[in-house]
C-alpha positions in Angstrom: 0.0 0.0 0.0 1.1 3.6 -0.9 0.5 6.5 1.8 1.2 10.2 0.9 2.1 13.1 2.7 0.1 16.0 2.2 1.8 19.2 1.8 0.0 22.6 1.8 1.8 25.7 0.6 5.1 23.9 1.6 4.0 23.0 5.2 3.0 19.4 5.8 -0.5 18.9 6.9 -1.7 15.2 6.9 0.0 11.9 6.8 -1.2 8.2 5.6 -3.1 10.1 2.4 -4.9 7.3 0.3 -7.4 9.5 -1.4 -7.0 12.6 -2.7 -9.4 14.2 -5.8 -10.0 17.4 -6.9 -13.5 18.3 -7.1 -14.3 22.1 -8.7 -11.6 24.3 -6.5 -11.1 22.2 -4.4 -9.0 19.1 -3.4 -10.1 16.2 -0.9 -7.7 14.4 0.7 -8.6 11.7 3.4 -6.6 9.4 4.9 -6.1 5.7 6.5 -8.2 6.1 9.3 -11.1 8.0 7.4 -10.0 11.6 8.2 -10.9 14.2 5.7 -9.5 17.6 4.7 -11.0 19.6 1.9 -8.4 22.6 0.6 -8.9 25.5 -1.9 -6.0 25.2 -4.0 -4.5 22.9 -7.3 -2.6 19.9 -7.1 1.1 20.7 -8.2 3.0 17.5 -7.8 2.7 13.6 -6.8 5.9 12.6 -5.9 5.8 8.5 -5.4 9.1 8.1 -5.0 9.2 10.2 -1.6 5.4 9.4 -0.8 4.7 13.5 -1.0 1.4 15.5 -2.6 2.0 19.3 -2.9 -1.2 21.3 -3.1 -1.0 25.0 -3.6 
């Protein structure tokens, strides 16, 4: 299984990410244990090899 960090404007914000969408302007993230954030912002960069999601 693949968990993300969740960074927001270069601070991190969440950990254990499995879900994240973008729904109008905003992105949904929720994670292992069913804990959701919603943020206004874009999606910039899903970085597998370091497990990292930047949202700006």
């Amino acid at each position: 299984m693949c968990n993300f960090n969740l960074y927001y404007k270069g601070e991190k914000i969440m950990e254990d990410v499995v879900l994240i969408e973008k729904k109008d302007n905003k992105v949904i993230a929720i994670d292992l244990f069913g804990e959701r954030k919603e943020l206004e912002g874009e999606i910039k960069k899903v970085d597998v090899n370091n497990n990292k999601i930047e949202v700006e």
